[in-house]
C-alpha positions as CSV (number, residue, x, y, z in Angstrom):
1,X,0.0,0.0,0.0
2,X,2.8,2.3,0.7
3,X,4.4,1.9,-3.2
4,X,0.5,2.3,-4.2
5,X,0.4,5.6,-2.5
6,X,3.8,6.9,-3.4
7,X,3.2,6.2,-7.2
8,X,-0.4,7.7,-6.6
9,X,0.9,11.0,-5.2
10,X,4.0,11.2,-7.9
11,X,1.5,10.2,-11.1
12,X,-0.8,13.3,-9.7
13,X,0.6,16.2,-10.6
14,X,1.4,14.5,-14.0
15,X,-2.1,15.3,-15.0
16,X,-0.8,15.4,-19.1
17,X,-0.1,11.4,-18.5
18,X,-3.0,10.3,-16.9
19,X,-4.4,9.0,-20.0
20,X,-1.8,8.1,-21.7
21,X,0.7,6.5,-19.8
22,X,0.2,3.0,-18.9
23,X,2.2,2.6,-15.8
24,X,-0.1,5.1,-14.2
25,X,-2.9,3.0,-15.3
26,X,-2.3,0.0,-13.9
27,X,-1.4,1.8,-10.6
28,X,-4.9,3.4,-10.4
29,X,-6.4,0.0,-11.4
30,X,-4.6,-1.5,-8.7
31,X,-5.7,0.7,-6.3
32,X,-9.7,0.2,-7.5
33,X,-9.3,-3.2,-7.0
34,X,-8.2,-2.9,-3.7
35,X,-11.1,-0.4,-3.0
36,X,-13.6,-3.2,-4.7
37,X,-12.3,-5.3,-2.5
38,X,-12.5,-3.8,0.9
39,X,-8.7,-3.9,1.6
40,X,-8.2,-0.5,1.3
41,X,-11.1,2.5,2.1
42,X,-11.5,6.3,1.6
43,X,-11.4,6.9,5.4
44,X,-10.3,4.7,8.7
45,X,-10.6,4.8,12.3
46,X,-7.2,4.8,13.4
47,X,-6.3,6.5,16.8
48,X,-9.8,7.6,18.2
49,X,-10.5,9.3,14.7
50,X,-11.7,9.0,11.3
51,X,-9.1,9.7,8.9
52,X,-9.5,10.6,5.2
53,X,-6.6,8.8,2.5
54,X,-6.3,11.8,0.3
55,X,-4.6,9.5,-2.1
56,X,-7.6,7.2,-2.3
57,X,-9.5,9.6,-3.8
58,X,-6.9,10.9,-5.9
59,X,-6.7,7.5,-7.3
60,X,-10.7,7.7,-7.9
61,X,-10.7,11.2,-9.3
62,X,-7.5,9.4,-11.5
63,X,-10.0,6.5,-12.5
64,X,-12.0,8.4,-14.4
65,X,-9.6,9.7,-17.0
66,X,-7.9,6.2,-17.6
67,X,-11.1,4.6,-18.5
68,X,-12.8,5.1,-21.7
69,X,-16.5,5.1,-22.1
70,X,-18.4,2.0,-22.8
71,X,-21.6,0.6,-23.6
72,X,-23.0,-2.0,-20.6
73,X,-25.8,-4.0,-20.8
74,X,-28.2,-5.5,-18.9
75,X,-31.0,-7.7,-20.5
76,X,-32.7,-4.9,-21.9
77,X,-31.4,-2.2,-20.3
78,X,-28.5,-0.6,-21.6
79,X,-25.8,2.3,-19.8
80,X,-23.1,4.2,-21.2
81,X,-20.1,5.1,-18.9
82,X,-16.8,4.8,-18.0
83,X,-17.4,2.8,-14.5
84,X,-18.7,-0.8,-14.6
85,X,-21.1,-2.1,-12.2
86,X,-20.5,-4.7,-9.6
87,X,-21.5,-8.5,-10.1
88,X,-20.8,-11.6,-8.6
89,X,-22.5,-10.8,-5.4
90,X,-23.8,-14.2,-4.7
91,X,-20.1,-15.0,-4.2
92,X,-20.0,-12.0,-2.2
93,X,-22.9,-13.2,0.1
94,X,-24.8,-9.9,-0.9
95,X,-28.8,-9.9,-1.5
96,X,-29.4,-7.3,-4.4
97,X,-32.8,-6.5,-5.0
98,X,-34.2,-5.4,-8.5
99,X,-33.2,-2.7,-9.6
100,X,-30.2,-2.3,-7.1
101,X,-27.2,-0.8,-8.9
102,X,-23.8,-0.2,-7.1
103,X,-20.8,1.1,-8.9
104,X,-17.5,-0.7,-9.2
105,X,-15.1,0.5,-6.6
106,X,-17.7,0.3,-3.9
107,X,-16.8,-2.5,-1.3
108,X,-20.4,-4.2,-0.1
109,X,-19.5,-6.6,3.0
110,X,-21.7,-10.0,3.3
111,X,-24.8,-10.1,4.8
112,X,-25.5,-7.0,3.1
113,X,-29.3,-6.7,1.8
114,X,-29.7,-3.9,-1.1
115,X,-33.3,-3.3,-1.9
116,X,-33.4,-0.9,-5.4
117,X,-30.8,1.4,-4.6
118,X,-27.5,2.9,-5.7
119,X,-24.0,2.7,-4.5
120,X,-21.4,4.7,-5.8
121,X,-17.8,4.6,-6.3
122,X,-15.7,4.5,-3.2
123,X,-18.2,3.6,-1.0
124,X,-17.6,1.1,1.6
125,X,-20.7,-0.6,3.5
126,X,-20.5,-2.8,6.5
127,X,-21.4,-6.2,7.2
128,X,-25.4,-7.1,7.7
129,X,-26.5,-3.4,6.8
130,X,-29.6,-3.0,5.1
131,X,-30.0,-0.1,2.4
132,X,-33.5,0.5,1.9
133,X,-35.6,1.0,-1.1
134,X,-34.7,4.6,-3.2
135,X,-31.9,5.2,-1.1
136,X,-28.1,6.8,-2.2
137,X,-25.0,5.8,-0.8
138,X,-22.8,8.6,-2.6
139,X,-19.0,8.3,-4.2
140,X,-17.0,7.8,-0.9
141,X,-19.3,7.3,1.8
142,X,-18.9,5.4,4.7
143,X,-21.2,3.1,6.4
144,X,-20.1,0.5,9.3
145,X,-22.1,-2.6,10.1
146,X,-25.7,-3.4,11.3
147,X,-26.8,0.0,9.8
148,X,-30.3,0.2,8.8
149,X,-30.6,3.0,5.8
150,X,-34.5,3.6,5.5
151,X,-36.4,4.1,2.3
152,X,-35.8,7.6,0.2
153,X,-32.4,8.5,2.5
154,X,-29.6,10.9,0.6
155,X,-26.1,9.9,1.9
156,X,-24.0,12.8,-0.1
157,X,-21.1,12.0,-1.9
158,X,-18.0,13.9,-0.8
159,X,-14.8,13.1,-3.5
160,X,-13.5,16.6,-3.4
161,X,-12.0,18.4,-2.1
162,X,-9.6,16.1,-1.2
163,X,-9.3,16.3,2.5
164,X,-12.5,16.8,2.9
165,X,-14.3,13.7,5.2
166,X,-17.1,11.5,3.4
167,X,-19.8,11.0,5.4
168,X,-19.6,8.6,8.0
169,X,-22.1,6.3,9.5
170,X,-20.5,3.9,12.0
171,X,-22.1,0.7,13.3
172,X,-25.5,0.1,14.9
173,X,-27.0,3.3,13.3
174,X,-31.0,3.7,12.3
175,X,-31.5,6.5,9.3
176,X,-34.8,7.1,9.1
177,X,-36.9,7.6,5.9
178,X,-36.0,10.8,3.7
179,X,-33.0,12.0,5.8
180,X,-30.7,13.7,4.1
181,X,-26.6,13.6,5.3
182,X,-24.1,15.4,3.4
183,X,-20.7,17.2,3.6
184,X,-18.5,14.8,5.7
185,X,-21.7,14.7,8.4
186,X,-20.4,11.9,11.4
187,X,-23.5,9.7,13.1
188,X,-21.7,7.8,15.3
189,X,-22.1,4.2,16.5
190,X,-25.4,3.7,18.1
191,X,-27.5,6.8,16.9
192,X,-31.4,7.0,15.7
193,X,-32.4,8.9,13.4
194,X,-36.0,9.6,12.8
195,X,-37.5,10.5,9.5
196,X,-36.5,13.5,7.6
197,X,-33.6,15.1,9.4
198,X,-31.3,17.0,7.8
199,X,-27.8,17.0,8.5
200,X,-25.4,19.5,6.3
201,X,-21.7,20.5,8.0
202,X,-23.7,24.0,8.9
203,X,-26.7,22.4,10.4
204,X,-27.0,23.3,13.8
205,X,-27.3,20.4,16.1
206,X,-28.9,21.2,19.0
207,X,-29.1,18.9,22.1
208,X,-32.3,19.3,24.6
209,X,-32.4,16.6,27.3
210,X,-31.1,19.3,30.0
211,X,-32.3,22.5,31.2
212,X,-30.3,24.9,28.6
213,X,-29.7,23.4,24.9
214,X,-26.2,22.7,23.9
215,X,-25.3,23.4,20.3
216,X,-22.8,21.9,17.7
217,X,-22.4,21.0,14.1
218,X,-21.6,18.0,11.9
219,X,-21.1,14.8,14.5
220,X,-24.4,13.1,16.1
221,X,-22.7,11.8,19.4
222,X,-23.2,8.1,19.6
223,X,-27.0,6.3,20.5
224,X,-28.4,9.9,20.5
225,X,-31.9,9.7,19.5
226,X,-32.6,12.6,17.0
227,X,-35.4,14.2,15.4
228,X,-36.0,17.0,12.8
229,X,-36.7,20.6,14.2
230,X,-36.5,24.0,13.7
231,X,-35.4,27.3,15.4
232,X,-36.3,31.2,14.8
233,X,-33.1,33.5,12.9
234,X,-33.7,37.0,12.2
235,X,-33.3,37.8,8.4
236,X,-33.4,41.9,7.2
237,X,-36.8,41.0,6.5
238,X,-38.6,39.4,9.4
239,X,-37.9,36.2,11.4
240,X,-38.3,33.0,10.0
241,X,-37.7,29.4,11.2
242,X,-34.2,27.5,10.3
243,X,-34.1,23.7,10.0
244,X,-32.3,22.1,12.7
245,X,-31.7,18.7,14.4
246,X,-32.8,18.0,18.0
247,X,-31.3,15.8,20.3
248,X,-33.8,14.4,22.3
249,X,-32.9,11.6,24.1
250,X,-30.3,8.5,24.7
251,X,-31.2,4.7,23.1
252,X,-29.8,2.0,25.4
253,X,-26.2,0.9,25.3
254,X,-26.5,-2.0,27.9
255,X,-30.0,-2.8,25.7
256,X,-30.4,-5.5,23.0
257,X,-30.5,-3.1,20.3
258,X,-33.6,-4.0,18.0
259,X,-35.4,-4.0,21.6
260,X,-33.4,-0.6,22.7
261,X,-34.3,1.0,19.1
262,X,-38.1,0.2,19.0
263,X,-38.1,1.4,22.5
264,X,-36.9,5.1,21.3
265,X,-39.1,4.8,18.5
266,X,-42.0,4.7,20.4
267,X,-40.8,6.3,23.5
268,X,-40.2,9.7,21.2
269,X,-42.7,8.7,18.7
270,X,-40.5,8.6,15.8
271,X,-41.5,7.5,12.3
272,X,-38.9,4.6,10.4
């Protein structure tokens, strides 16, 4: 992996080779298949954090001007593009759902179910999550295991700029139906989301189980239970409401946690 990323970071600032020179190919097709594999991933948990491998993407954003455009198709459907999509997922232990579509360069663990849905390139999902019918998982996003991604979610894509964190959804996590998460938003392990929250980096977050709320941006602490909401901002002219998220209570840790999550469900009355 080191060679891979040393030959990544020299190939990139030789931008006038990138399609043309065949060494830098194969290096960027290396690294895809390593991505399509699940041996390497746009972003790891390595000392307490989630750190982004800027030459990951770099190899991604590479991968599209080696490849040239190509017709694909399927029974009667037909696509035109210069990414294939994945196959073989009965060998990968992955239920895919008509009309389920996830890119090549997406790593789908086993156990995973994917009702019709799409996946995109760089994407790396954990084992036994569910991705719900009409849902996104964009370029680069990361999902850990036992994650249930309702019906209708948006999970943005974040490929650039470079250092820029994907958004994460680590293990254990419920996203409730038509939530939107984008621009390197963190849920961390545990959360529940209920329908139709909004999470962008600028979203205020606002947590309201004590006496005075405290606010934040971009990371849902972990098994907070969260709903949408929405506060009053004065504009020149007048005051109107702002979206916001509301953290309004704690699932279980200690909890089974398909008993712990129907019980914040219905203690909060939340929608899935």
């Amino acid at each position: 992996m080191n060679r891979l990323k040393l030959e990544i970071d020299q190939a990139w600032n030789e931008k006038n080779l990138w399609s043309t020179d065949v060494n830098i190919k194969n290096v960027v097709l290396q690294v895809l298949s390593h991505l399509e594999n699940g041996s390497i991933r746009v972003s790891n948990y390595l000392n307490g954090k989630w750190v982004v491998n800027e030459w990951v993407k770099r190899a991604i954003i590479m991968y599209f001007s080696v490849q040239n455009m190509n017709t694909v198709e399927v029974g009667a459907l037909e696509f035109y593009d210069k990414i294939p999509v994945k196959n073989k997922f009965k060998e990968k232990g992955v239920r895919v759902v008509p009309h389920a579509i996830a890119r090549y360069g997406s790593y789908i663990s086993p156990g995973v179910i994917l009702m019709p849905s799409y996946v995109n390139i760089g994407a790396y999902i954990g084992k036994n999550t569910m991705i719900d019918t009409w849902a996104t998982v964009g370029s680069c996003a990361q999902i850990g295991s036992d994650v249930h991604v309702s019906g209708g979610v948006g999970i943005g894509g974040v490929l650039e700029p470079l250092q820029a964190h994907p958004v994460i959804i680590e293990d254990n996590v419920f996203i409730g139906s038509r939530c939107i998460l984008v621009e390197g938003v963190l849920i961390k392990r545990g959360a529940v989301l209920g329908a139709n929250v909004v999470i962008t980096a600028s979203t205020k977050i606002f947590d309201v189980t004590n006496e005075k709320p405290i606010e934040t941006k971009g990371v849902i602490p972990k098994y907070s239970v969260v709903i949408p909401g929405s506060y009053p901002k004065k504009f020149p002219s007048g005051i109107y409401h702002v979206p916001c998220a509301m953290i309004i209570g704690k699932r279980k840790e200690s909890t089974d946690k398909k008993i712990s999550l129907n019980d914040a469900l219905r203690t909060h009355n939340l929608e899935i």
